[in-house]
Backbone bond lengths (Angstrom), bond angles and torsions (degrees), N, CA, C in turn:
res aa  C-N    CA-C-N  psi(-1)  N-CA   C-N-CA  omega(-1)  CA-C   N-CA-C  phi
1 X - - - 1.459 - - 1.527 109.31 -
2 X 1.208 125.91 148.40 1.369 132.14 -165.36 1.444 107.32 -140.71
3 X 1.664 118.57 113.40 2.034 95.33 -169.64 1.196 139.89 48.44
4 X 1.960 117.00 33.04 1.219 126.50 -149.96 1.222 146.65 41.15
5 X 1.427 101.45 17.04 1.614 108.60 162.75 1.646 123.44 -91.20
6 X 0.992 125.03 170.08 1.001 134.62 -171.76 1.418 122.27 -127.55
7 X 1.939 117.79 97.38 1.244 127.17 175.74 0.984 124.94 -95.86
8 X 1.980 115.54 132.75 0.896 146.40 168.59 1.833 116.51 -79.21
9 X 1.294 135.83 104.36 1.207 125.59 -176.06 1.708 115.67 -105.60
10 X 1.190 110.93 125.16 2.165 112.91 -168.48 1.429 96.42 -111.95
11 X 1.433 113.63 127.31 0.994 116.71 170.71 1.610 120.52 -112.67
12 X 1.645 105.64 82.34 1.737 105.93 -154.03 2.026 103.23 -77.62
13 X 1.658 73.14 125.54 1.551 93.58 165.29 1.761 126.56 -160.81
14 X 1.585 100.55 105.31 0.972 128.86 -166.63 1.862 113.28 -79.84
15 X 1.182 105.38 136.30 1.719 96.92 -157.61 2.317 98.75 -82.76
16 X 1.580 105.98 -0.71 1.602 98.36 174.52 1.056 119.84 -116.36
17 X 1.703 99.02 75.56 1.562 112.13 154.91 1.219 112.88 -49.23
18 X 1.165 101.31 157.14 2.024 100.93 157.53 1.319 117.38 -136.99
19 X 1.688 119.53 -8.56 1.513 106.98 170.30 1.440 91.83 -87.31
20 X 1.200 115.76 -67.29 1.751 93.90 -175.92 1.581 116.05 -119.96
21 X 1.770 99.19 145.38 1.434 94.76 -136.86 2.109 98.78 -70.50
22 X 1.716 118.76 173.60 1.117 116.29 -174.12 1.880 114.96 10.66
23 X 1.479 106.43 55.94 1.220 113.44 165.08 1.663 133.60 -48.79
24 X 1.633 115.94 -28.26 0.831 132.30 -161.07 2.017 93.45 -71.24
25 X 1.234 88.42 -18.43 1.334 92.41 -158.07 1.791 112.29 -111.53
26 X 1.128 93.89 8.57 1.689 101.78 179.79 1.710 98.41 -90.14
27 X 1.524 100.82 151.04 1.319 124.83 -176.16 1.459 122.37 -85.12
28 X 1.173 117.43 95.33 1.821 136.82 165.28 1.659 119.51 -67.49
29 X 1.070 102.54 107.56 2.015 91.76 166.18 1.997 86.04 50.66
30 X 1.405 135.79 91.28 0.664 148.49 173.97 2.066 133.37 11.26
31 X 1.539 85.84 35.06 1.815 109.47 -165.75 1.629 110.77 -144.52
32 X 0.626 98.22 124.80 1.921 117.30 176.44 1.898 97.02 -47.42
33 X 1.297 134.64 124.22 1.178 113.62 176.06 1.098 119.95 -45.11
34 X 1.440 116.05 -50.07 1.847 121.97 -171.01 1.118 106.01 -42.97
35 X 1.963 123.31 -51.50 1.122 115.90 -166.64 2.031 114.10 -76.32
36 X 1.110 106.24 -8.48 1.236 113.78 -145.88 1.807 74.09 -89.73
37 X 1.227 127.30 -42.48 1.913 141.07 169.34 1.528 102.87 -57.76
38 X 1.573 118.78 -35.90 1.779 116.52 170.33 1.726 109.53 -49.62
39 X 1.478 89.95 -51.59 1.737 100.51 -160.59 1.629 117.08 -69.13
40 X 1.104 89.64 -11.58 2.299 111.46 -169.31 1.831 82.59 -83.24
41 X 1.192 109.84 -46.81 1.767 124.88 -142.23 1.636 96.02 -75.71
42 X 1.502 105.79 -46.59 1.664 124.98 -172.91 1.651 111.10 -64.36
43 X 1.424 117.23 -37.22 1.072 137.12 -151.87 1.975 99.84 -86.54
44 X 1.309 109.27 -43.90 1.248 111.44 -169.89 1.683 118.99 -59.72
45 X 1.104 116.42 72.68 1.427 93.90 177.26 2.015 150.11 -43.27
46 X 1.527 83.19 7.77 1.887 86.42 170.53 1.141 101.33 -106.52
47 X 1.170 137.23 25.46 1.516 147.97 -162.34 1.110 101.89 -103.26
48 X 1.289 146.00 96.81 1.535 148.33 -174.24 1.930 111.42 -86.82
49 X 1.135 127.54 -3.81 1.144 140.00 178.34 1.755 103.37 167.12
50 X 1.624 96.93 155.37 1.588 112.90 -163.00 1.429 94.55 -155.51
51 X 1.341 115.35 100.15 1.791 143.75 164.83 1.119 104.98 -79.40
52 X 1.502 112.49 164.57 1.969 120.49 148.56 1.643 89.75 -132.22
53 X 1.288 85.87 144.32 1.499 93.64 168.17 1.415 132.91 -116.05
54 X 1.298 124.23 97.05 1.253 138.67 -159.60 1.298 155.83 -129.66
55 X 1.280 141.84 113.04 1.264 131.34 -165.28 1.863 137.31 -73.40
56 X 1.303 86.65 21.76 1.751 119.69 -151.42 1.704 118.65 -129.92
57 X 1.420 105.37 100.08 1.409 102.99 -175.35 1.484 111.41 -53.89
58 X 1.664 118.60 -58.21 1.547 93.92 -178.02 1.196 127.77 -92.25
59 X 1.373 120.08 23.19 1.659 103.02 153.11 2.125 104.77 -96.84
60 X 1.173 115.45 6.85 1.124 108.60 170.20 1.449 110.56 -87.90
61 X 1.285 133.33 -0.04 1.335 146.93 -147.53 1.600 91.32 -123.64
62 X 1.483 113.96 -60.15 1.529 112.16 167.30 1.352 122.62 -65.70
63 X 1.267 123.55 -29.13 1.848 112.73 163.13 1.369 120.76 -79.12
64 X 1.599 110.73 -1.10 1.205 85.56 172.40 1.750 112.55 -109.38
65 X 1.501 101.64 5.33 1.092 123.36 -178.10 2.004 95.69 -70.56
66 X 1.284 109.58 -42.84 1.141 105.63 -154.81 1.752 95.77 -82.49
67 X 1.144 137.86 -21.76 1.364 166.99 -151.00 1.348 116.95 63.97
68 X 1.445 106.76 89.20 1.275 129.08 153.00 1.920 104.20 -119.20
69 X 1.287 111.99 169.34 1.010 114.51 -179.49 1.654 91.27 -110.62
70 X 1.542 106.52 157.77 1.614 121.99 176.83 1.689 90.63 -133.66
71 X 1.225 112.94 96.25 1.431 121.29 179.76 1.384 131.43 -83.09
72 X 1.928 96.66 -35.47 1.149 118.29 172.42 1.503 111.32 -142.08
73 X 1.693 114.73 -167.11 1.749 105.05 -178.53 1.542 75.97 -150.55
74 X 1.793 84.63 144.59 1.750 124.34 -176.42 1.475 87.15 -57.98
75 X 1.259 119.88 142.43 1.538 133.81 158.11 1.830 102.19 -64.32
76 X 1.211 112.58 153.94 1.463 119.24 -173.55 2.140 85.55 -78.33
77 X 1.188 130.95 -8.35 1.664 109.11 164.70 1.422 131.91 -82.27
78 X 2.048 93.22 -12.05 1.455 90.23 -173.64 2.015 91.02 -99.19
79 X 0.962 131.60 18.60 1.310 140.08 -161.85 1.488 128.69 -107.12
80 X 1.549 107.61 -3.86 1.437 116.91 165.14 1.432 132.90 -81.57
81 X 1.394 123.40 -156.17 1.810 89.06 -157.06 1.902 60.68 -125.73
82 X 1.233 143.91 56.56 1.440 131.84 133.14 1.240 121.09 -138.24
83 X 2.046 110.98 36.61 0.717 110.20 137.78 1.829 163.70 -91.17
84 X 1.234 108.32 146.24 1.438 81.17 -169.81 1.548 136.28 -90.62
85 X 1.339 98.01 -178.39 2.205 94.45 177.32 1.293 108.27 -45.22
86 X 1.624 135.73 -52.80 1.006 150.00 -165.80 1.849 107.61 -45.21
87 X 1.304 76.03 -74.22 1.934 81.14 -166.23 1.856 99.42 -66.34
88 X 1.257 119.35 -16.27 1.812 109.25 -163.27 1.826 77.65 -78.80
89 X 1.656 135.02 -62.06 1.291 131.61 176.41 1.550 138.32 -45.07
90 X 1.021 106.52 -14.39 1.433 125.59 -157.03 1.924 90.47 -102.01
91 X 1.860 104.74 -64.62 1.770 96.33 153.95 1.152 132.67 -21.69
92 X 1.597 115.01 -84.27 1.116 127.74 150.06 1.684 138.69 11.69
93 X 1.375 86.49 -83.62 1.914 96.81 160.35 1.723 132.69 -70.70
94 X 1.535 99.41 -28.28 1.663 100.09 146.69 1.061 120.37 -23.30
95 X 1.424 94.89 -93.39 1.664 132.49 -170.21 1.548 104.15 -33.64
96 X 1.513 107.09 -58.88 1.463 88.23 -176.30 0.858 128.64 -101.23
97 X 1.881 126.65 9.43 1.113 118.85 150.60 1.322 111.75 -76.55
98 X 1.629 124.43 -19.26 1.930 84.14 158.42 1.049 120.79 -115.57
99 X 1.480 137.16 22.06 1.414 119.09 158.45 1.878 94.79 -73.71
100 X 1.048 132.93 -50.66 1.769 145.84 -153.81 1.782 95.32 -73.61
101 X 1.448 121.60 -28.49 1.549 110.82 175.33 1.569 99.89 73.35
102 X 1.139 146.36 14.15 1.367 147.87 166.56 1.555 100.36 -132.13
103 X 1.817 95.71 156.82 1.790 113.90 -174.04 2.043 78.13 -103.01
104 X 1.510 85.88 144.82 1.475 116.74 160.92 1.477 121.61 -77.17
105 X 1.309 158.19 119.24 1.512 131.72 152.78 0.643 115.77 -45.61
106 X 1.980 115.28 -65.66 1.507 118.73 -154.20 1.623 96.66 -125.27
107 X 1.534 99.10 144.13 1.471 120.94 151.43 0.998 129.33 -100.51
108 X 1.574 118.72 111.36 1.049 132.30 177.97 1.924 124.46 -86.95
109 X 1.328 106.89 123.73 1.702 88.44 172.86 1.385 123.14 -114.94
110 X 1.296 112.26 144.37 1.861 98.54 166.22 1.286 91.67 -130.30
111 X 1.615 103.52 132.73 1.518 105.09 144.29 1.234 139.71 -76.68
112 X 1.052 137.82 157.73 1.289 157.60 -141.55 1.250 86.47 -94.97
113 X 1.745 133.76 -60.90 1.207 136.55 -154.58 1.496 98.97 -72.14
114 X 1.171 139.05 -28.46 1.527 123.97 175.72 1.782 116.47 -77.31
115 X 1.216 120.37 76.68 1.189 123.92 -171.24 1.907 121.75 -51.96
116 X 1.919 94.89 -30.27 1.278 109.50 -155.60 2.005 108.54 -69.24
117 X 1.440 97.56 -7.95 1.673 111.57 -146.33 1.770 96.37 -53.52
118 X 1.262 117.37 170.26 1.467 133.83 -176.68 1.868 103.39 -131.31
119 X 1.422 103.96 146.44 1.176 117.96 -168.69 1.940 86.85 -66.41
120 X 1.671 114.23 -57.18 1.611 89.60 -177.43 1.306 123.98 -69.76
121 X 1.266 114.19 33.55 2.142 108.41 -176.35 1.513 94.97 -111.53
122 X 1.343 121.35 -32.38 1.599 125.39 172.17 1.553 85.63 -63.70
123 X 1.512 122.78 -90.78 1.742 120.81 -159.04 1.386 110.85 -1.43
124 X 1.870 84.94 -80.61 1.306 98.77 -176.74 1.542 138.92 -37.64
125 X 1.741 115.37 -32.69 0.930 124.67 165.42 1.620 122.38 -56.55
126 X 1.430 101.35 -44.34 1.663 114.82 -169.05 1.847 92.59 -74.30
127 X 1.031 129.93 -54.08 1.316 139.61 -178.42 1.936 110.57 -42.43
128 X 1.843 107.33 -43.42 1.276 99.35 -178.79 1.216 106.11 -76.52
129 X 1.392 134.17 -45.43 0.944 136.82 -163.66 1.796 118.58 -48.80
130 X 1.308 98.92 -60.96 1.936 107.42 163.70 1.316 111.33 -38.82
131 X 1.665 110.30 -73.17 0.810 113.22 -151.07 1.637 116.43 -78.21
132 X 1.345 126.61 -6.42 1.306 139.44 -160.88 1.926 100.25 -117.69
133 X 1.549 94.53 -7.26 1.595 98.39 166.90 1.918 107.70 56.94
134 X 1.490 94.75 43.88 1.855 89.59 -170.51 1.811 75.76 -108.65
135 X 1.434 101.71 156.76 1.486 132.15 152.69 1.570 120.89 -55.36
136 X 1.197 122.15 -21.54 1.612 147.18 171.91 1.409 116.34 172.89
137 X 1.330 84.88 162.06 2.083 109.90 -170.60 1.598 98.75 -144.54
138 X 1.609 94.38 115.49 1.575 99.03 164.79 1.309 100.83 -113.73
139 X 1.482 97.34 165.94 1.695 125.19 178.01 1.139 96.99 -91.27
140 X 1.508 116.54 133.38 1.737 121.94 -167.52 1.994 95.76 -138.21
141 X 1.307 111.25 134.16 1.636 120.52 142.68 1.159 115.22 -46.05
142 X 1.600 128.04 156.79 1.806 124.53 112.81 1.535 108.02 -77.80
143 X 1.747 94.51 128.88 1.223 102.68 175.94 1.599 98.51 -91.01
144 X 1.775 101.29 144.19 1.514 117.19 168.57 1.560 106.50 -24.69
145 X 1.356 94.07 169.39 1.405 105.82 163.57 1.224 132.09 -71.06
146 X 1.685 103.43 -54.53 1.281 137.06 146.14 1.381 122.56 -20.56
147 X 1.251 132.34 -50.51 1.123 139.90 148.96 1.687 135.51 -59.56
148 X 1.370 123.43 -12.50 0.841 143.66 -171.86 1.494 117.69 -54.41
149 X 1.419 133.07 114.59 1.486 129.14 -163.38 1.800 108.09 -39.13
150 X 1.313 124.39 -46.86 1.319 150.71 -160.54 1.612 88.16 -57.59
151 X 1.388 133.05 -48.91 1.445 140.94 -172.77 1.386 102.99 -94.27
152 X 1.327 150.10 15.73 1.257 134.74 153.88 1.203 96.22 -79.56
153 X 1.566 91.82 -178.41 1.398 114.83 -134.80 2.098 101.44 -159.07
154 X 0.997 115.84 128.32 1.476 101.12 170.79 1.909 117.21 -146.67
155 X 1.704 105.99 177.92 1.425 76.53 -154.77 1.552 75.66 -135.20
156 X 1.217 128.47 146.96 1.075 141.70 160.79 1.467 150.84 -60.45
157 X 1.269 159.28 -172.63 1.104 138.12 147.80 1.279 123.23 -66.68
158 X 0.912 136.81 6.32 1.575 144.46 -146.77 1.665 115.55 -145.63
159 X 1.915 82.08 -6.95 2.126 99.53 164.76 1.529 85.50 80.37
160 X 1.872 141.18 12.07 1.394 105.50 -160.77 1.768 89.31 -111.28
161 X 1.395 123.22 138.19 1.058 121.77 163.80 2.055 151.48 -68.79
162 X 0.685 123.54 98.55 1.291 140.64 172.20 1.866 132.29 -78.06
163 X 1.193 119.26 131.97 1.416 102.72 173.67 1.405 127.21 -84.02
164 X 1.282 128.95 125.72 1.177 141.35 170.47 1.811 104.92 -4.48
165 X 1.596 108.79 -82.67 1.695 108.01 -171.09 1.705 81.23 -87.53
166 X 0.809 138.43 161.93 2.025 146.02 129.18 1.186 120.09 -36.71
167 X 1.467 107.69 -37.16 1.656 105.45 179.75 1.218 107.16 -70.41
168 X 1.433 133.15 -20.53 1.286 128.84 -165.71 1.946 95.32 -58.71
169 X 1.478 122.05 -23.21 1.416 109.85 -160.22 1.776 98.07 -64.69
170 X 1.058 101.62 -14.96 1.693 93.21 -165.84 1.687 112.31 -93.35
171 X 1.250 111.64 0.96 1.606 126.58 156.80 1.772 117.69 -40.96
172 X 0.505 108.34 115.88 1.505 107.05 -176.52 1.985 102.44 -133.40
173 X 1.728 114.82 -41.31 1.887 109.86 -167.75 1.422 74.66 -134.65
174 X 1.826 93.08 139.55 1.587 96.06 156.10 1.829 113.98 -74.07
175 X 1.022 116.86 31.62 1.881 121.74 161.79 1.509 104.72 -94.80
176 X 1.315 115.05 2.66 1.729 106.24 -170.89 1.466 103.51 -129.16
177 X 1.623 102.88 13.75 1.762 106.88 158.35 1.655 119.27 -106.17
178 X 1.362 89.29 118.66 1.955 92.00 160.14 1.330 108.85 -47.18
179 X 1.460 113.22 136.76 1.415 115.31 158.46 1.516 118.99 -83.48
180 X 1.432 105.83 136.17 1.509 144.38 173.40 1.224 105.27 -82.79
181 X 1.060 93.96 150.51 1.652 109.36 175.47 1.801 114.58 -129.14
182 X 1.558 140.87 153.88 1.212 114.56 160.82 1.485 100.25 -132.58
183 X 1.378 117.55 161.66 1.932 104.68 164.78 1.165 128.44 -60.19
184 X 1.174 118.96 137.93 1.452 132.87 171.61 1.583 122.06 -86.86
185 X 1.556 128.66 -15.69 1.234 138.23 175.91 1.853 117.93 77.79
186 X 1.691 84.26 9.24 1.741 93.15 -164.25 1.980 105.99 -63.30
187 X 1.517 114.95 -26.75 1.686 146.59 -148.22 1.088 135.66 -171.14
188 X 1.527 126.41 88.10 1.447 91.26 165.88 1.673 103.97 -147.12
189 X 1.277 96.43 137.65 1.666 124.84 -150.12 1.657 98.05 -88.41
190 X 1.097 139.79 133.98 1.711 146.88 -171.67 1.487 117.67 -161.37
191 X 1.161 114.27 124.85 1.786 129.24 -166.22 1.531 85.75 -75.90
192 X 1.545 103.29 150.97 1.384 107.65 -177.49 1.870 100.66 -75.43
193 X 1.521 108.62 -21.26 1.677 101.39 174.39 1.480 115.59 -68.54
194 X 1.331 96.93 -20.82 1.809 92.39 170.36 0.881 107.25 -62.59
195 X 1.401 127.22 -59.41 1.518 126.37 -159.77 1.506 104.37 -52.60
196 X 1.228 109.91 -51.35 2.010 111.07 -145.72 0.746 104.34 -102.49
197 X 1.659 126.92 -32.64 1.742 129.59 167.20 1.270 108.95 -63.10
198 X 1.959 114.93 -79.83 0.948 118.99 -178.48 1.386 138.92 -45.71
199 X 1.578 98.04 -38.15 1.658 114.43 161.33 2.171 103.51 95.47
200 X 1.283 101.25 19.85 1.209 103.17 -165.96 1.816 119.93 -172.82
201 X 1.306 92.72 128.93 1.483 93.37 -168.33 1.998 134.72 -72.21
202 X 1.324 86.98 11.35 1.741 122.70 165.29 1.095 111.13 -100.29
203 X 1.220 134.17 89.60 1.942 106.25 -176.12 1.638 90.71 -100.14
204 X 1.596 86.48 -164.77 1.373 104.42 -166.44 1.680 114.95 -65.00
205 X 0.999 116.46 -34.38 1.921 118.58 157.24 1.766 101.05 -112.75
206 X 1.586 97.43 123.10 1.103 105.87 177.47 1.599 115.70 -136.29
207 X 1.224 124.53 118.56 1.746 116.78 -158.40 1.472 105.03 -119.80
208 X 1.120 112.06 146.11 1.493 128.89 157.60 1.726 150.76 -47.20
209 X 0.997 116.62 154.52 1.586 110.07 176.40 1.902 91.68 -141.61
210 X 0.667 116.18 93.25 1.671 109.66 160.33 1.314 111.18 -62.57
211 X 1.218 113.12 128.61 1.715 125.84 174.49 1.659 101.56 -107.08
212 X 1.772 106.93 103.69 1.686 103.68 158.82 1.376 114.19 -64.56
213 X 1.213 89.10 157.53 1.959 117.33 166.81 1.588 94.94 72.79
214 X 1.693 112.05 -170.87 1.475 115.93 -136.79 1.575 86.19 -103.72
215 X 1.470 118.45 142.99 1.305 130.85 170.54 1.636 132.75 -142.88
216 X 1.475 106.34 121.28 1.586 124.84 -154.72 1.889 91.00 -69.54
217 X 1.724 87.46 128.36 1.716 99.00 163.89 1.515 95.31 -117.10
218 X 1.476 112.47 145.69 1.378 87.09 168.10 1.433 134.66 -139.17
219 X 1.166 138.30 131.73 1.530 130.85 -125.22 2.176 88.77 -138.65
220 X 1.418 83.04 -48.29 1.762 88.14 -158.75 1.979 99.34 -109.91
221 X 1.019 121.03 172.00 1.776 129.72 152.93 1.536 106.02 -40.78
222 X 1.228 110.75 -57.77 1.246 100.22 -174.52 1.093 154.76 -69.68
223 X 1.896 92.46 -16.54 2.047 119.24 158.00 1.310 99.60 -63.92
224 X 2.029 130.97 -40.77 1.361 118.12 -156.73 1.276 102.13 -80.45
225 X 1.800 138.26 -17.14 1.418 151.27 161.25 1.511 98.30 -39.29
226 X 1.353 106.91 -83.02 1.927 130.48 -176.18 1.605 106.37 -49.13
227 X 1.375 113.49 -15.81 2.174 112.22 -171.48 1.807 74.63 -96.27
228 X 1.077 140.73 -66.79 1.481 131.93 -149.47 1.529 99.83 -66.15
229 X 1.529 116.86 -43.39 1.629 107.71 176.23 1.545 111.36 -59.71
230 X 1.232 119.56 -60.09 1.714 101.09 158.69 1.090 141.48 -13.73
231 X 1.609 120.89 -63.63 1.511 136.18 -150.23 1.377 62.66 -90.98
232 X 1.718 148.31 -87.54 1.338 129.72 -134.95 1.671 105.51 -46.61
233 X 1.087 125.97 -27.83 1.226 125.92 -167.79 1.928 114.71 -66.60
């Protein structure tokens, strides 16, 4: 609990990956991600309860191994890979507000795929959120420069090239780009009125946590390469 609210933390992990297979469940720096998202989840003390939500006997077996509770299992509709944060969270807080007989404020999420996360990058998140009176707080990167919308680039049917925005033509120093930011999956903190009022896990004030230095998302082999060089670090 945090300022008398009451947090709910979901740690969604669905067993049909498709870049890599039952990912949720592959081993990082010597820990199953899910569980390695148990131990972030267990640790937080404003954390009033810590679920996974899932369609998958053994990663429900490994979160609860790690101590999370598996209370219930994702319906095979909320379980495809176009679903979103919204509806997998929004389940979620149902469920355990009525198996648990208490309302949640906040929903908290961590993914599984951000292995790198720190017990103070959640705090901090839950901390802005109260105290900064936003509807949600995500954990955000600086994205490269290199990456920067202004420097894409796209190609046509016709093979002929074009830039992504137009303005990008007037790029000349990366000193004349705003910095971007993208999510990292490390946090992200949401009033239960966002969810059910607003209907969406952006609400209408929604604030930040910038996370310095480099942090593993992980999608392909080669993020779970770059998450183990991390954690060795």
């Amino acid at each position: 609990m945090i300022e008398g609210m009451r947090v709910l933390a979901v740690v969604p992990a669905r067993g049909g990956s498709k870049g890599i297979k039952l990912k949720n469940l592959r081993n990082v720096g010597g820990m199953s991600l899910v569980a390695r998202a148990g131990k972030i989840a267990t640790s937080v003390v404003e954390i009033d309860r810590a679920v996974v939500s899932t369609d998958h006997e053994d990663i429900a077996i490994a979160a609860e191994e790690s101590g999370l509770s598996a209370p219930f299992r994702r319906p095979e509709t909320l379980s495809g890979d176009r679903i979103g944060d919204w509806d997998v969270l929004t389940h979620a807080l149902k469920e355990c507000e009525h198996l648990d007989g208490v309302q949640y404020d906040i929903v908290l999420m961590l993914q599984p795929t951000s292995p790198s996360r720190k017990i103070e990058d959640v705090r901090a998140t839950l901390q802005k959120l109260v105290q900064g009176g936003f509807d949600a707080v995500w954990t955000l990167s600086e994205t490269d420069s290199k990456g920067h919308p202004l420097k894409q680039l796209c190609v046509d049917e016709a093979d002929a090239l074009e830039y992504y925005d137009p303005a990008g033509a007037q790029i000349i120093a990366r000193q004349q780009l705003k910095p971007v930011f993208h999510r990292n999956g490390i946090a992200y903190a949401i009033t239960r009125n966002c969810l059910l009022d607003q209907g969406t896990i952006k609400g209408a004030r929604t604030g930040a946590v910038i996370i310095d230095g480099p942090v593993a998302n992980i999608d392909t082999e080669l993020d779970i390469a770059w998450a183990e060089y991390l954690l060795a670090q």
